[in-house]
C-alpha positions in Angstrom: 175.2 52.8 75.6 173.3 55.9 74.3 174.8 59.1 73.6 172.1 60.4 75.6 174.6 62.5 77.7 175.6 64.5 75.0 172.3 66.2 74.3 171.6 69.5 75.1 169.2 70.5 78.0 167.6 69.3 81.7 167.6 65.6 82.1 163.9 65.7 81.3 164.1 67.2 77.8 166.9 65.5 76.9 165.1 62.0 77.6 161.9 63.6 75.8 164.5 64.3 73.1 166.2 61.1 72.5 162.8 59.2 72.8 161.0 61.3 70.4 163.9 61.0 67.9 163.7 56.8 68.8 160.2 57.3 67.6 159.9 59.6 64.6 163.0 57.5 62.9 161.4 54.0 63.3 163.8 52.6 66.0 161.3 52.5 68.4 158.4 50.9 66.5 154.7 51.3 67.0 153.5 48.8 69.0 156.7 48.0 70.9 156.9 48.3 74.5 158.9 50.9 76.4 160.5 49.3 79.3 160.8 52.6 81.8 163.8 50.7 84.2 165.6 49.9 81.0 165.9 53.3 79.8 166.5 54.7 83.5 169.3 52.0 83.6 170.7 53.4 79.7 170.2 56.8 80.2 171.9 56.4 83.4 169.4 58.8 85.6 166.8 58.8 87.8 162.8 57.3 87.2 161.3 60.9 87.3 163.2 62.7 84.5 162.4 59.6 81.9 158.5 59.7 83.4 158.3 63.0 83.1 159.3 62.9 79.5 157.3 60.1 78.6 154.5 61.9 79.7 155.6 64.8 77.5 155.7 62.2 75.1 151.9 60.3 75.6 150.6 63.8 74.8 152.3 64.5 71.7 150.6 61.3 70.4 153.8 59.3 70.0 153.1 56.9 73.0 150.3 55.8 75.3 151.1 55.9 79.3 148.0 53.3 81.1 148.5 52.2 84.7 147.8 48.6 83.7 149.7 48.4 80.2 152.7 50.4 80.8 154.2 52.3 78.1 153.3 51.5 74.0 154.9 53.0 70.9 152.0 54.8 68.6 154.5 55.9 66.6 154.3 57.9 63.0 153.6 56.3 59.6 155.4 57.4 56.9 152.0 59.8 55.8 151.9 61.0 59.3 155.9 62.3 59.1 154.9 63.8 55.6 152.4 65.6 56.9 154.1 66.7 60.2 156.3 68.3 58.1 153.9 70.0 55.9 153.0 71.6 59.0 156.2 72.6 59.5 156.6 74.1 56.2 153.4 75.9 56.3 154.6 78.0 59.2 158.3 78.2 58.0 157.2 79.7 54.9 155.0 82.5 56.8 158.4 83.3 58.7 160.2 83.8 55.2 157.1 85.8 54.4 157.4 87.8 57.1 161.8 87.9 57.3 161.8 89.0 53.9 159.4 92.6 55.0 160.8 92.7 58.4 164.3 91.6 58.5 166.8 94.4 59.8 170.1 94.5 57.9 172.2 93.4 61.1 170.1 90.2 61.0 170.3 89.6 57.3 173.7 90.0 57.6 174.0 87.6 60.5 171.9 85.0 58.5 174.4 85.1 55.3 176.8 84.3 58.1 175.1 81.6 59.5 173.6 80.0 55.8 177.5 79.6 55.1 178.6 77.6 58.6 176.1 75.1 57.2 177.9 71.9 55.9 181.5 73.9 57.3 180.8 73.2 61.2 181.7 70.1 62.9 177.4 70.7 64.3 176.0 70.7 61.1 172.4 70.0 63.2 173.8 72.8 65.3 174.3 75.4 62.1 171.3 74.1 60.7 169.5 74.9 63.9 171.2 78.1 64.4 170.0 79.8 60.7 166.7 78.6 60.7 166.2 80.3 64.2 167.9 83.4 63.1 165.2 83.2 60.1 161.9 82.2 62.2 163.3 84.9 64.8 163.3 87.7 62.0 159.7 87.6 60.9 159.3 89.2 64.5 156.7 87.3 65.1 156.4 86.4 69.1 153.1 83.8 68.0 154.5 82.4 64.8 158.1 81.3 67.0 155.5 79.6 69.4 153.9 77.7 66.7 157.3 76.5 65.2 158.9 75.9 68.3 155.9 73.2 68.8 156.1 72.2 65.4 160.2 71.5 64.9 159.9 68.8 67.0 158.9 66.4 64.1 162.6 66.7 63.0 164.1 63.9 64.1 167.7 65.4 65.6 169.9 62.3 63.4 168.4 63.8 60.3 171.9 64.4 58.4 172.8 61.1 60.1 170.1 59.5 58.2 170.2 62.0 54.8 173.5 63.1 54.8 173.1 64.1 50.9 170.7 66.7 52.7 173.4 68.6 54.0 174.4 70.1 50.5 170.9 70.3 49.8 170.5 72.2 52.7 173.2 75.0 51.7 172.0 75.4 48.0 168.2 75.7 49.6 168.9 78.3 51.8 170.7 80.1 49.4 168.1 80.6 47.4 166.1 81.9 49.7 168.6 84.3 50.8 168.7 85.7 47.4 164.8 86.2 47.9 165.0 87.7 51.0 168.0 89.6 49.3 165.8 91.3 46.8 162.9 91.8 48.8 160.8 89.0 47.1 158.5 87.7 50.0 156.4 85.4 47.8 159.6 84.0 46.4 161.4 83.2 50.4 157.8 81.8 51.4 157.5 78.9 48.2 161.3 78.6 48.7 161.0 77.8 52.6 157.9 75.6 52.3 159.6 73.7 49.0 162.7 73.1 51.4 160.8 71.7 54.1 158.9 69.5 52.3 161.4 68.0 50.5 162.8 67.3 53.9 159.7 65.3 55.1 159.4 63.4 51.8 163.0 62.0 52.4 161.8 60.9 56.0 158.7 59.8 54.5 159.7 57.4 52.0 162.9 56.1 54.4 160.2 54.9 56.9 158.3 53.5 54.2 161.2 51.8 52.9 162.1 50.4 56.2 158.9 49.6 57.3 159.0 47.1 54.5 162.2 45.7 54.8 161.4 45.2 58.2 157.8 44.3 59.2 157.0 44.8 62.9 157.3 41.5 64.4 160.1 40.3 62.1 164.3 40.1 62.6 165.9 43.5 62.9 162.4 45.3 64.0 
């Protein structure tokens, strides 16, 4: 049985949620069939929700939605996670850029607060979550947080699951760029942020790699 209950959200995003994740970690491999009763019957809800999400879904580019052919897994190579992520970091780095000139003390101070729950909290996703908001939220930048909120969806949400040396990682990453913001370096927070965020899709990169190899699509396990 999924876990699918404990996400976060309306029905419809937390199907879109758990599907995506499926998808951008391999489980649910590109070329597979999605079976739309089967995961109505798992996620324990209604047809419309799961549609809905699949929809959502077709046009992010993860899977195609035809009348005649049902539902089909596109998927992400490994180079299309790297470079979803590159993305990603592109438009993190900006929001250092921007934290580091705009940033009000409250809210730096709020950040330090939130850098050190990460790897402490029984969430770490959660604390994760949390400061990287806090830090996209500080470059007070209403376009840039509708960018990212678009582009964070390339993360799959079992990333620590999957990386759980990342976790430390995490905490000595952000506090570098903490110390940048700290001293006003904006340059510094930007290369910092992107750096962290690319190592983060590398990892995801070469793990689909890795397990596209071991197992082929088509062979046991897939």
């Amino acid at each position: 049985m999924s876990d699918f209950k404990a996400i976060g959200g309306t029905v419809r995003a937390r199907a879109a949620g758990e599907l995506r994740d499926r998808i951008l970690t391999g489980r649910l491999r590109p070329g597979s069939r999605v079976d739309l009763d089967e995961i109505t019957e798992e996620f324990g809800t209604s047809r419309t929700p799961v549609r809905e999400a699949l929809l959502e879904l077709s046009y992010e580019g993860l899977v195609t939605v035809t009348p005649r052919s049902g539902i089909t897994v596109v998927g992400i190579t490994p180079e299309d996670a790297i470079d979803n992520f590159a993305v990603l970091a592109a438009l993190s780095g900006k929001a250092a850029q921007w934290a580091t000139e705009r940033i009000s003390r409250p809210e730096l101070d709020a950040l330090h607060d939130l850098a050190g729950a990460v790897g402490e909290a029984d969430d770490v996703v959660a604390a994760n979550w949390n400061f990287h908001r806090a830090l996209n939220r500080a470059s007070g930048s209403p376009r840039l947080l509708t960018f990212l909120r678009q582009a964070v969806r390339v993360v799959p949400a079992s990333y620590f699951e999957l990386f759980p040396e990342q976790v430390h990682r995490s905490r000595s990453d952000h506090a570098r760029v903490l110390e940048a913001i700290d001293r006003g370096d904006a340059a510094s927070a930007r290369t910092l942020t992107e750096s962290h965020v690319l190592d983060a899709g590398d990892a995801l990169g070469n793990w689909l790699r890795t397990r596209a190899q071991e197992s082929p699509l088509g062979s046991p396990g897939a």
